[in-house]
C-alpha positions as CSV (number, residue, x, y, z in Angstrom):
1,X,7.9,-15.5,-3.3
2,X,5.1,-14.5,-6.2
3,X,3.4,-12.2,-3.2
4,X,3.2,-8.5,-4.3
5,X,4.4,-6.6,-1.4
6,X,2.9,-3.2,-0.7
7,X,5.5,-0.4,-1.3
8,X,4.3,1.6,1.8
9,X,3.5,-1.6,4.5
10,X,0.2,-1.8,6.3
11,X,0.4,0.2,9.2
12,X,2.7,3.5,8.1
13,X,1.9,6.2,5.6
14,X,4.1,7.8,3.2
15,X,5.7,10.1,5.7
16,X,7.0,8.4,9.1
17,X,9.4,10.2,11.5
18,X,12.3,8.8,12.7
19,X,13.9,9.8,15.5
20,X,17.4,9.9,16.9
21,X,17.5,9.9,20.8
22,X,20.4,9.8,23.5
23,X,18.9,7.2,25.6
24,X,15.7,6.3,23.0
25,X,14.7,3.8,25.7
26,X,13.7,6.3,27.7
27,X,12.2,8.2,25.4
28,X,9.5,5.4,24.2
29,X,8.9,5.5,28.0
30,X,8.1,9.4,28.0
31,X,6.5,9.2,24.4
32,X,4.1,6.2,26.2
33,X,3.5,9.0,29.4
34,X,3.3,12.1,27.5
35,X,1.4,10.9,24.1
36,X,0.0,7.8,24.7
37,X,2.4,5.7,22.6
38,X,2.0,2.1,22.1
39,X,4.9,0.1,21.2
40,X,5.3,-2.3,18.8
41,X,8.4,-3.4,18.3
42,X,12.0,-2.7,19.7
43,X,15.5,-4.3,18.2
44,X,18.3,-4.0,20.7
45,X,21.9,-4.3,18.8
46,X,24.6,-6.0,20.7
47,X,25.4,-3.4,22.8
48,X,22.0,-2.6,24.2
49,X,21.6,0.4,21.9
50,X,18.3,0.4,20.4
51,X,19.0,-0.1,16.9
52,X,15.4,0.1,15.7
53,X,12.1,0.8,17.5
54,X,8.5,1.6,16.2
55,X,5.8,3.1,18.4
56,X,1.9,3.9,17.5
57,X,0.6,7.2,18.7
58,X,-2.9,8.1,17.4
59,X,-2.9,6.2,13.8
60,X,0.4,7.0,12.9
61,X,4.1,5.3,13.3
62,X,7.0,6.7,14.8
63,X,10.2,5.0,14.5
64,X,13.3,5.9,16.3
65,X,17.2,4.7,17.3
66,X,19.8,5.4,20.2
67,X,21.9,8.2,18.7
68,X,25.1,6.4,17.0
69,X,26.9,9.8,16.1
70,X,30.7,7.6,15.3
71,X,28.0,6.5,12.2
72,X,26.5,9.9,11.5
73,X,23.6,9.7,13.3
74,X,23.5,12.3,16.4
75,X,20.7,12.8,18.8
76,X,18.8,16.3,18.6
77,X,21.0,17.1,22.1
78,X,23.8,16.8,20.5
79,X,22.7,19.1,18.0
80,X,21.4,21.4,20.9
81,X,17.8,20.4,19.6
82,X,16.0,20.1,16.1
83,X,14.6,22.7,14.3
84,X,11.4,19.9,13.1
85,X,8.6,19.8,14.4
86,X,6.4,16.6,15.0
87,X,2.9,17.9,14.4
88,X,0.2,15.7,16.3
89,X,-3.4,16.2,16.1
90,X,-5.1,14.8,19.0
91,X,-9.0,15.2,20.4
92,X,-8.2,17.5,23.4
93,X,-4.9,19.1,22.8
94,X,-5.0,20.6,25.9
95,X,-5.0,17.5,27.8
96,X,-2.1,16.1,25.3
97,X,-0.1,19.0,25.9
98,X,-0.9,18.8,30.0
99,X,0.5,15.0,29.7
100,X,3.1,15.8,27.9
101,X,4.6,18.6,30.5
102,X,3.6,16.8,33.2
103,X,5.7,13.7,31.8
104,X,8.7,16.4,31.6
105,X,8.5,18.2,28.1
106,X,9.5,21.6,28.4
107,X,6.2,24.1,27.4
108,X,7.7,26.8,24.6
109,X,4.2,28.0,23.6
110,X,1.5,28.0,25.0
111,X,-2.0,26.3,24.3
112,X,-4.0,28.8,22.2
113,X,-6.6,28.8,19.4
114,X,-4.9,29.6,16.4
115,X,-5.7,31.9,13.3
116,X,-5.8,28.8,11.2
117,X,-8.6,27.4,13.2
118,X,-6.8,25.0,15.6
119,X,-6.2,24.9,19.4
120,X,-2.7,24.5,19.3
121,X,0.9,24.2,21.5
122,X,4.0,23.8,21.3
123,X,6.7,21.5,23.6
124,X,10.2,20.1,23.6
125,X,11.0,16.7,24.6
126,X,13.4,16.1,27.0
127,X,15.5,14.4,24.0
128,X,16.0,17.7,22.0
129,X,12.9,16.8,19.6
130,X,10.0,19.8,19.3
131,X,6.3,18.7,19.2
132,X,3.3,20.5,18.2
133,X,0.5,19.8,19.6
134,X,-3.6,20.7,18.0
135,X,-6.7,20.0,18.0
136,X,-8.9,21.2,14.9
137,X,-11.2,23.7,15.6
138,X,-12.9,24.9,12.9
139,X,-12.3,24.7,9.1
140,X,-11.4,28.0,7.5
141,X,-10.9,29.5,4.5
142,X,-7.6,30.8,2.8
143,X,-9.1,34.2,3.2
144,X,-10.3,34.2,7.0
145,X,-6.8,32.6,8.2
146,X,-5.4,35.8,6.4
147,X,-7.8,38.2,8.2
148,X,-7.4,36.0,11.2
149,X,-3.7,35.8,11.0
150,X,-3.6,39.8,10.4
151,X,-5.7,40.5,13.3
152,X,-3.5,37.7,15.6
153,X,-0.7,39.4,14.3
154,X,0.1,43.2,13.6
155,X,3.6,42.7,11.6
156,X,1.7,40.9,9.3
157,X,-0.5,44.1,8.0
158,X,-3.4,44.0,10.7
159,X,-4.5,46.9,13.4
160,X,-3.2,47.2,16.5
């Protein structure tokens, strides 16, 4: 065993979520519907619980687990949601975010362009987790996201 292994492995970059669900069977099913998920791999402890499961969505992994809250891990319902956000960027985020309601994620901002330059959303699963949802748009500079972001919104020093 002289093979150097790779301290991030091939496939994953150095920030991966991993997600506690109630029921994370179903919720690879809805993350295939709403996001176009592919799984890759899914560990079933001896209970049935998903102890491990890894999925593909764009070219990025997402891992999760059933919720085992007797070994400190809770689902987000349980928590009565999650205050992180999973932030995809996808081609046409408008279609993205379509899928996603119309696989059952619950809309809680609408599809708009942004003062940063992106098309952007914003959903909740139907396992507690919140997704935001963006297409890039245009690349801006610190100064005309501020002007942008002062003319989206007047608390922040802009007209009315």
């Amino acid at each position: 065993m002289d093979k150097k292994v790779q301290a991030v492995p091939e496939g994953f970059h150095s920030i991966t979520p991993h997600l506690v669900c109630e029921n994370a069977a179903a919720a690879i099913d809805f993350y295939v519907k709403a996001f176009g998920a592919v799984e890759l791999s899914r560990m079933p402890g001896p209970d049935g619980k998903l102890m491990h499961a890894e999925l593909r969505i764009g070219d990025s992994r997402l891992m999760l687990a059933d919720a085992f809250p007797d070994y400190g891990a809770p689902g987000a319902l349980a928590l009565k949601g999650s205050p992180v956000f999973i932030h995809l960027y996808v081609p046409d985020a408008d279609a993205i975010f379509n899928q996603a309601v119309q696989a059952g994620a619950t809309p809680t901002m609408p599809m708009a362009d942004m003062f940063w330059g992106d098309r952007y959303g914003q959903l909740q699963d139907p396992f507690g987790h919140r997704w935001s949802v963006a297409t890039h748009l245009q690349d801006l500079t610190p100064e005309q996201m501020q002007e942008g972001m002062k003319n989206m919104m007047p608390e922040c020093g802009g007209q009315q």
